[in-house]
VOGU-3710 file (C-alpha; in Angstrom, 3 decimals, decimal comma):
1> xxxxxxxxxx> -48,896/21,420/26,997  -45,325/20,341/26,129  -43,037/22,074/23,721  -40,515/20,232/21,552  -37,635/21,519/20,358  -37,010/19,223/17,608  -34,306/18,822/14,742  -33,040/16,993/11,345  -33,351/13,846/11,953  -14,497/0,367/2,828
11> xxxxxxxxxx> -11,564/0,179/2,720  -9,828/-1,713/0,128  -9,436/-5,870/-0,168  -7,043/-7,172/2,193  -3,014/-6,662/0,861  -4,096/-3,330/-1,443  -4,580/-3,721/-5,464  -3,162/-6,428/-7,857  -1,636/-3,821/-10,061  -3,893/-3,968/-12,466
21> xxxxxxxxxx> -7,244/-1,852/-12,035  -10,397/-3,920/-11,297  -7,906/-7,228/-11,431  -9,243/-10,005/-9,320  -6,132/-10,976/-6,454  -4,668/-14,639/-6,813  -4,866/-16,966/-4,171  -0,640/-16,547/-3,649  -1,433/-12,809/-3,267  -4,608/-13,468/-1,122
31> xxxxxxxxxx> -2,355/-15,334/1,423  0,945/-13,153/1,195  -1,033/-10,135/2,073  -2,247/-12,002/4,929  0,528/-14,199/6,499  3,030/-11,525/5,464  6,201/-12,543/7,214  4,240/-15,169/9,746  3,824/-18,432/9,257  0,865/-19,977/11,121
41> xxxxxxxxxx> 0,685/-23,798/11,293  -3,415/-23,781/10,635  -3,748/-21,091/8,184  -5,620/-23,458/6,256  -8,026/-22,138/3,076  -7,711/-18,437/4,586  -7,849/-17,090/0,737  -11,573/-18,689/0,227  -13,508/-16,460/1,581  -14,116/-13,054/-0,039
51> xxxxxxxxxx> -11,793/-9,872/0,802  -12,831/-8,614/4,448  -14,346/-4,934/3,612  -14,132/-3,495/7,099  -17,810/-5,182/7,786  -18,933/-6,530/11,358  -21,178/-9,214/12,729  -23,378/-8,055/14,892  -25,535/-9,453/18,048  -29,384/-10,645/18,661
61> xxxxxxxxxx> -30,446/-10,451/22,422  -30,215/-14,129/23,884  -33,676/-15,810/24,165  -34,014/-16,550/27,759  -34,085/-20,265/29,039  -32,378/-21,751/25,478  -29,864/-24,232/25,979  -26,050/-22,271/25,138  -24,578/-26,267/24,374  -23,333/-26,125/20,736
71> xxxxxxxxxx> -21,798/-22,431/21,662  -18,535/-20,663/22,910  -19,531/-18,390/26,026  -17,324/-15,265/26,519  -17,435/-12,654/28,909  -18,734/-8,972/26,990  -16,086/-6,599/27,270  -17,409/-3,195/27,580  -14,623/-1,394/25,657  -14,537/-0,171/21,959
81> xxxxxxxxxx> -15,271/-2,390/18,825  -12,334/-2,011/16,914  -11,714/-3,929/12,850  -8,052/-4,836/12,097  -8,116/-5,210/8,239  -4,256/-6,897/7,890  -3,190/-3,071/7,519  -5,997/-0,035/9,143  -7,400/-0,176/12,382  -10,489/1,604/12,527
91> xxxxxxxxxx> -13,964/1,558/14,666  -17,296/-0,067/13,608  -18,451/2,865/11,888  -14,998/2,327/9,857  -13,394/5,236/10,716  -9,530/5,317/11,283  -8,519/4,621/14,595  -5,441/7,158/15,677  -3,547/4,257/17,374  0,302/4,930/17,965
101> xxxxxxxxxx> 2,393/3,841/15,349  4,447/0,979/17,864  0,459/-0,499/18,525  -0,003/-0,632/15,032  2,877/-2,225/13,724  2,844/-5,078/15,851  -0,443/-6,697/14,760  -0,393/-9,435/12,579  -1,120/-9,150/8,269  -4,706/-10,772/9,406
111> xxxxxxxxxx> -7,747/-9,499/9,409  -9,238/-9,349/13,170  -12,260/-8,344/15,455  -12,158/-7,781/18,797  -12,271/-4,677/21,400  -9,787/-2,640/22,455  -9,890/-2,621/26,290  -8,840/-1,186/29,721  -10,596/-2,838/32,120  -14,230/-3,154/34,058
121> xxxxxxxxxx> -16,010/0,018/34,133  -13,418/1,863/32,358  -15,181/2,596/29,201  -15,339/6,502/29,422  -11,718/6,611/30,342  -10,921/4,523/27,623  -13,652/6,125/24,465  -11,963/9,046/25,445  -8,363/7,979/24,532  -9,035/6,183/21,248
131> xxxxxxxxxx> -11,255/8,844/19,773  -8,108/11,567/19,965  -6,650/12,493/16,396  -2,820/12,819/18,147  -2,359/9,102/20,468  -1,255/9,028/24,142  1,369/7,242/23,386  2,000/6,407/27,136  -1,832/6,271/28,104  -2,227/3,588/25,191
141> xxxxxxxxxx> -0,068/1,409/26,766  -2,654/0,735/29,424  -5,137/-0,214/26,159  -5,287/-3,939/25,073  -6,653/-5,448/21,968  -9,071/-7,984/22,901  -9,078/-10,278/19,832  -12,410/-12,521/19,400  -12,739/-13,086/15,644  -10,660/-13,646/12,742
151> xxxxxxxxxx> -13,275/-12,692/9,932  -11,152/-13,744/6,416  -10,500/-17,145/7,735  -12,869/-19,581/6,558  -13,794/-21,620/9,234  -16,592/-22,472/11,823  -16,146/-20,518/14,957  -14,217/-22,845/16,964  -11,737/-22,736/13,902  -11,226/-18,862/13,181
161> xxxxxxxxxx> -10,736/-19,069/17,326  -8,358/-21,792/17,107  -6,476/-20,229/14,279  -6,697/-16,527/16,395  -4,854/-18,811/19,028  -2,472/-20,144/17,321  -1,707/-17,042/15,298  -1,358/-13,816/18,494  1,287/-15,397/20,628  3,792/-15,557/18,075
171> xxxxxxxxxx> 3,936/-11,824/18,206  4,749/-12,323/21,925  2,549/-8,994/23,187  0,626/-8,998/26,807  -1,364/-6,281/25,131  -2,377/-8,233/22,108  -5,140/-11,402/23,803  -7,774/-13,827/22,595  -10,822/-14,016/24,064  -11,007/-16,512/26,116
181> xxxxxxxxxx> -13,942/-19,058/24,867  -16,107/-21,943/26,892  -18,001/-24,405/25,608  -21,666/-23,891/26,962  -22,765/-26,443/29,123  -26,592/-26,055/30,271  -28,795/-22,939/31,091  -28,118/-23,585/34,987  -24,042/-23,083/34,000  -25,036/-19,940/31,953
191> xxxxxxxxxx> -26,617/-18,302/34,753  -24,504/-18,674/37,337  -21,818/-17,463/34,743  -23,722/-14,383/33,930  -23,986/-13,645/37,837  -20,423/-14,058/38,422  -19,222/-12,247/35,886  -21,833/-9,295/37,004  -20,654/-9,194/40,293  -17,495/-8,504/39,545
201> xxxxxxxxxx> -18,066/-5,296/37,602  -18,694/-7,269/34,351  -21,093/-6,151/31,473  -22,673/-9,657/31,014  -21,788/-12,566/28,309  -21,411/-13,231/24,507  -22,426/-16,486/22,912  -20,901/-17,491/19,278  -22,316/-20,510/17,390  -19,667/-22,717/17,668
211> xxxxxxxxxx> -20,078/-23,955/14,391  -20,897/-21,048/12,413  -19,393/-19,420/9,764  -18,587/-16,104/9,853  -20,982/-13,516/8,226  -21,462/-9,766/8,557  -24,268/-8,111/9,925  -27,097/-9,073/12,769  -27,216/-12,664/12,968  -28,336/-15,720/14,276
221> xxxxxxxxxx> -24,645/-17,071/14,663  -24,063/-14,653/17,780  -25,568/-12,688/21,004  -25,225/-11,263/24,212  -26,959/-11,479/27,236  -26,861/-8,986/29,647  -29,002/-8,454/32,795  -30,368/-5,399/31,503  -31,205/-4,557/27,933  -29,540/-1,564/26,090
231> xxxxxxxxxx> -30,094/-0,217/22,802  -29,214/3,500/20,616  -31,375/5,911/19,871  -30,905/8,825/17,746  -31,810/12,373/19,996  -34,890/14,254/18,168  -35,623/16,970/20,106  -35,765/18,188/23,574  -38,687/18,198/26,465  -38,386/21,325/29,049
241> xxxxxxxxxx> -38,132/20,862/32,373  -40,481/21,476/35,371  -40,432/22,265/38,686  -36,473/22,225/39,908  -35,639/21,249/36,666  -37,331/24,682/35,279  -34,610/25,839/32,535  -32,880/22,708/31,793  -33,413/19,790/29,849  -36,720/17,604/31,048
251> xxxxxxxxxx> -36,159/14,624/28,940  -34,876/13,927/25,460  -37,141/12,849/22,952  -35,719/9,469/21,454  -36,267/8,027/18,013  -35,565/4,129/18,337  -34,362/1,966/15,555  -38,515/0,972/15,034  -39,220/4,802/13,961  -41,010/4,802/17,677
261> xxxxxxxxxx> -40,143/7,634/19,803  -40,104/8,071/23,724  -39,479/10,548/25,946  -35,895/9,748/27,847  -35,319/11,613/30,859  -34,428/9,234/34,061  -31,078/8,634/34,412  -30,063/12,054/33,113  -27,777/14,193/35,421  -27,927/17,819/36,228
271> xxxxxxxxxx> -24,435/18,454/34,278  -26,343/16,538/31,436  -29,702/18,417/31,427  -27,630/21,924/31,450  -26,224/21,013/28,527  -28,114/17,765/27,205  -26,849/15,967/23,966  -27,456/17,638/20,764  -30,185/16,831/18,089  -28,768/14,369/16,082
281> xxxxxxxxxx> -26,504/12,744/18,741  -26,979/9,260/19,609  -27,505/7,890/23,067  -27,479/4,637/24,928  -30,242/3,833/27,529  -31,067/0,363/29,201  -34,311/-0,793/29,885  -35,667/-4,136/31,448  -38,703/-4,935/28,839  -40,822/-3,704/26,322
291> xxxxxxxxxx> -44,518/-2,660/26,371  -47,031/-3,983/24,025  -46,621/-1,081/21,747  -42,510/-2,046/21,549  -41,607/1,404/23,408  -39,269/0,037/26,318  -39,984/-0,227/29,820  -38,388/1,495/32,910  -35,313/3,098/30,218  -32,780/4,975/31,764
301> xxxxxxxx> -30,298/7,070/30,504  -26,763/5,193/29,640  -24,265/7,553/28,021  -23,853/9,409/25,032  -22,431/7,572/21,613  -19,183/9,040/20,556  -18,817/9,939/17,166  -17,021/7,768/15,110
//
């Protein structure tokens, strides 16, 4: 019989206060707090949207065979999600990001998206970096801020992109970049896209509604296609091993975003079942497809989810 060990389970508008408690900002402060000392040439209707509160849009899986025409195909940078308010930089999870102080100063007084980056397969060497409480200074100079989104300008995608364009090379930095965007052509295009940007050590593609506005949350506006599926689950409990594996960790027992749990153990490495992820952690694991029941199929171990 197996034995489980098992366990428990924004900031502020854009440009600070008014001055006045629970005062409403004014359109000239709206746009001074964001434009500070640059002046864009498309900055057009920037203060009609609400103040950006640190929120993020997030990604559906791409239904396979749909036509991408009518969306802006970029390549998915496996690097770290990281929210540029006009003044904090912090991750998702809107925690402050310990960036040096050179890195910060240089971004623009607009709120932006994107995801800090080192390169292909360089996502442990660069979580690692980011996530320290005293900056590298010198090892952040190999980061770069991938920008794809400029959340308080209201706009369609193309726009917030054109105005992210028109806005990051005035501050003249090779690390500061916008993604670049293609229009989507047919599902023949997409593929071969996907496949080349696979086989060269690439994660797999994102997909923006061209003509979307931008909104927070999961939505319909963007996704991601990838050859293989991923998704977090929080770690429950632990299964013990058997045979060789005969006092380490067997598998982990998962609890997926459904409330379903599954018992995770292929993929996991010797260092990892010696000392497996603690209850409460969260984990990444790829799978190709999911069973009738909505458990996934063939999931293997990815990496552990830094805290954030």
């Amino acid at each position: 019989m197996q034995t489980w060990l098992t366990g428990a389970g924004a900031p502020g508008a854009i440009g600070g206060d008014s001055g006045t408690s629970g005062s409403r900002l004014s359109r000239r402060q709206v746009l001074g707090a964001l434009l500070g000392p640059w002046l864009v040439p498309s900055a057009r209707a920037i203060a009609a949207q609400p103040p950006f509160q640190n929120q993020v849009q997030l990604a559906r899986l791409w239904p396979p065979g749909r036509s991408p025409k009518g969306y802006q195909v970029s390549e998915k940078l496996d690097g770290v999600r990281a929210v540029w308010d006009g003044r904090i930089l912090r991750f998702r999870s809107g925690r402050v990001i310990a960036a040096p102080p050179w890195f910060l100063s240089a971004l623009p007084k607009v709120a932006l998206d994107g995801e800090l980056w080192i390169g292909r397969k360089q996502f442990d060497r660069l979580s690692g970096l980011v996530r320290q409480s005293v900056p590298d200074d010198e090892a952040w100079r190999t980061v770069t801020y991938r920008v794809f989104d400029a959340p308080a300008y209201a706009g369609t995608f193309t726009e917030r992109m054109d105005f992210v364009g028109a806005t990051l090379p005035t501050a003249r930095l090779p690390w500061l970049i916008p993604v670049a965007q293609e229009a989507g052509q047919s599902v023949a295009a997409l593929t071969a896209r996907l496949q080349s940007v696979v086989g060269q050590g690439g994660e797999g593609l994102m997909l923006h509604r061209a003509d979307a506005p931008w909104q927070p949350g999961r939505t319909d506006a963007l996704f991601k296609l990838k050859p293989e599926l991923d998704e977090e689950g929080l770690v429950v409990g632990h299964q013990p091993g058997k045979g060789r594996l005969v006092g380490m960790t067997g598998a982990l027992l998962v609890q997926m975003p459904s409330g379903q749990r599954f018992a995770l153990g292929s993929g996991l490495s010797d260092a990892l079942r010696r000392d497996p992820p603690p209850v409460g952690s969260w984990v990444t694991y790829r799978y190709r497809e999911r069973t009738p029941s909505g458990l996934p199929r063939f999931a293997s171990f990815w990496r552990v989810r830094e805290a954030e």
